[in-house]
N, C-alpha and C positions, 0 to 999 in steps of 0.2 A: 962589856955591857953598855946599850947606849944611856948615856945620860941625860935628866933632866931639869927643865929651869921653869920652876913654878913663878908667876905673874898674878898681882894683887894691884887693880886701880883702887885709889884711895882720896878721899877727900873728907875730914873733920871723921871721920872713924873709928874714933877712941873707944868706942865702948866697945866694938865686933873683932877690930883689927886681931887682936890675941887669939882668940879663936880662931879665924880663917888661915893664920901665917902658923897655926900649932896644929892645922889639920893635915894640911902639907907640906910639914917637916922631914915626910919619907923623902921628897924630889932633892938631888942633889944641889938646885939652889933655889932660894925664897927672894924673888925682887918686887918691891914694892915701888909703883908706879904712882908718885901722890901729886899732886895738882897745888903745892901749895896751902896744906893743910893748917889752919889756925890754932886745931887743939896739939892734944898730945899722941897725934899717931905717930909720927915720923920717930918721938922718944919710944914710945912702945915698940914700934917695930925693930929697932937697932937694937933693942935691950934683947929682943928674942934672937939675933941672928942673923935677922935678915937684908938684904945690901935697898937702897933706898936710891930711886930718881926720881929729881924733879922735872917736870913736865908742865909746862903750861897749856890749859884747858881749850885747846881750839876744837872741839869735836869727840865723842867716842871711836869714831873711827880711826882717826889721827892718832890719838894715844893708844890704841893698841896695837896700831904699826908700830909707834915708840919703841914699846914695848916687847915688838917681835928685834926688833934691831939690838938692844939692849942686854936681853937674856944671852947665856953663855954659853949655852949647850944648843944643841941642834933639835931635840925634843921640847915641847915646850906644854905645858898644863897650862890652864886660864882659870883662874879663881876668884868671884867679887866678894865683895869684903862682908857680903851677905850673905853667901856660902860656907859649907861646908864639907869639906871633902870627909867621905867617908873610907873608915878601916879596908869596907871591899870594893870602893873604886878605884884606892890605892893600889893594891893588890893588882886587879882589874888594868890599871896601867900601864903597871911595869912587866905585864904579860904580855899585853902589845906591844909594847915596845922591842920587846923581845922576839917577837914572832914574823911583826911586819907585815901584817897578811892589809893593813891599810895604814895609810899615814897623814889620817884625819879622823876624827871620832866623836860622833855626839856623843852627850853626856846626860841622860833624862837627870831632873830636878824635881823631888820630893818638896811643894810648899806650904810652912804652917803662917796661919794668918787666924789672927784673934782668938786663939788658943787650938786649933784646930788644925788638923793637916786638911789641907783642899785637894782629895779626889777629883776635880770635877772642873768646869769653868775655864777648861781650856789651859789649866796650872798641873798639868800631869798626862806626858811625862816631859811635858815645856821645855823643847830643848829653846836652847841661844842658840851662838856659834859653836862651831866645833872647839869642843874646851880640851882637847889632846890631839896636837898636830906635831906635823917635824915643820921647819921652818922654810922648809923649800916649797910645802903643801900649798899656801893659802896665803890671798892679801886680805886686808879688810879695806870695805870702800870708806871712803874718806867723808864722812854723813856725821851731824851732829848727835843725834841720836836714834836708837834702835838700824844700827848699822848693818849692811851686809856684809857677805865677803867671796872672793870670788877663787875657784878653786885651780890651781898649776892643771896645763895640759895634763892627761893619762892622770891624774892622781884620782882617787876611791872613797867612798869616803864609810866608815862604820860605824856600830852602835856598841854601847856599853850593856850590860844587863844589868848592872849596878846604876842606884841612882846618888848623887848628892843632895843635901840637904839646903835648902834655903827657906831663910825668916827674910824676907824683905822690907818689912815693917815692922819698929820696933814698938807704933801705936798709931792711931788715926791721925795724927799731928805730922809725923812720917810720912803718913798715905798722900796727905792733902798736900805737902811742901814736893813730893819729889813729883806729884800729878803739875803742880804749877812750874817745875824745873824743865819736866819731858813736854809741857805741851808749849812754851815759849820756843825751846830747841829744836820741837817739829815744825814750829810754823815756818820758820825759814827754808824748810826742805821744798823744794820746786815744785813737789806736786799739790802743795797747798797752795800756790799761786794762783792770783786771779778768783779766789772765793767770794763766799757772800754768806751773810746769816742764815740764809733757809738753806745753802748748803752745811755750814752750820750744824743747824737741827738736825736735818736728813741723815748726817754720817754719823750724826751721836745716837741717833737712835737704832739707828743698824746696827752699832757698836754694843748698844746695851742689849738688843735682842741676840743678837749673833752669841754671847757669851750666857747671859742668861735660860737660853733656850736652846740656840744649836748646838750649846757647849755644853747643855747639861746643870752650868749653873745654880739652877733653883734646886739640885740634889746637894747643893752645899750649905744648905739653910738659908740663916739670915747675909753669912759669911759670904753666900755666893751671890746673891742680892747687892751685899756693898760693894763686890769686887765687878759687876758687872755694870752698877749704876757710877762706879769710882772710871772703867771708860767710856760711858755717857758722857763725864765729863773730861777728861781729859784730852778726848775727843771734839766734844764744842768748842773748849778754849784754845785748842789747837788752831782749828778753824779762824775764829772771832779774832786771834792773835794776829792772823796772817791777812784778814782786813784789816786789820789796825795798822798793819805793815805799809801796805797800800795805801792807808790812807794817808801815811805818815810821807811817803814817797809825792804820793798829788801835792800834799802842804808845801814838802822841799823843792818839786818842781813853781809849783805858785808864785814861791817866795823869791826865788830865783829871778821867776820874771818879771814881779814886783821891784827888785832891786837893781835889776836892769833897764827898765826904764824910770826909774827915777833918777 
């Protein structure tokens, strides 16, 4: 039977970690990929089992190459620490793996937000990356966040009918830290280069329509409202970040020639 090596990136995750490392406990191994966590994850994870690497944070992309190098088996499952693997995606796994008919697999993701599952808004069946591959499948690009990946000649890739579950946020204080964490990490991404505020506005607003309306959105209540007005913004300060960037760049060139001819 082929084997597999479940993967958990982790940072300050003390309260989820148990959860996510006890959902997939079926996979022959549980590796936790932590960045340097300050609380008690790294304790909780080793008390459940599971083998632990430190990793310093240059990228999501980067640490889930880690990540693929690190794991022991040739199979590999991808788990965040805000998932939850379910009983039938479990099941669901170890049949592919079995069968072989692909060796790469989205994974739809079931999400609850403010007590509610979100049908709608573009969070169903939201895949990521392929979260079951064999290791020879797929790289991920090297991007700080919301990464790609890019798939081996001949490989295939398919679908689960099972979904996982994910709670993303554990309260609007959540929502607002990890929108200020993703949109500093995007502004450095190159195709935010060379902006401006009114582009700015323009993509946050596309951002908010596009999810609110072409996604359906407004069928999620109030729920679908905050989660559409929540890439309004993460979206503008993506943006506004990556002027800042720039302008931070003109200061250092200035200064430069400031202190050069003095």
């Amino acid at each position: 039977m082929n084997r597999v090596s479940a993967y958990i990136l982790t940072f300050n995750e003390a309260e989820r970690i148990a959860d996510a490392i006890k959902s997939v406990s079926w996979a022959d191994e549980v590796l936790i990929v932590d960045s340097n966590s300050t609380d008690e994850t790294v304790k909780i994870a080793e008390s459940l089992g599971a083998r632990v690497l430190q990793v310093k944070f240059e990228g999501f992309g980067s640490l889930r190459n880690s990540a693929i190098q690190a794991c022991s088996h040739s199979w590999i499952f991808s788990l965040d620490a805000d998932e939850f693997c379910t009983p039938a995606v479990s099941k669901e796994a170890r049949q592919h793996v079995s069968e072989l008919k692909h060796r790469a697999f989205f994974v739809p993701r079931r999400n609850y937000f403010l007590g509610s599952e979100i049908k709608h808004s573009g969070w169903f069946p939201n895949y990521r990356q392929p979260q079951l591959f064999h290791r020879e499948a797929l790289r991920y690009e090297v991007s700080p966040v919301h990464e790609g990946f890019e798939l081996s000649k001949g490989e295939t890739l398919g679908h689960f009918k099972n979904a996982i579950w994910q709670l993303p946020f554990k309260d609007m204080s959540a929502s607002i830290a990890k929108m200020n964490r993703y949109s500093s990490l995007g502004a450095a991404k190159r195709r935010q280069a060379k902006s401006s505020y009114g582009k700015a506005f323009r993509h946050a607003i596309w951002a908010f329509i596009r999810h609110y309306i072409f996604k359906r959105g407004v069928l999620d209540g109030w729920a679908g409202f905050i989660i559409a007005f929540s890439y309004f913004e993460v979206t503008f300060y993506r943006y506004v970040k990556a002027v800042e960037l720039d302008h931070q760049k003109e200061w250092h060139a200035q200064w430069e020639d400031i202190s050069r001819r003095n």
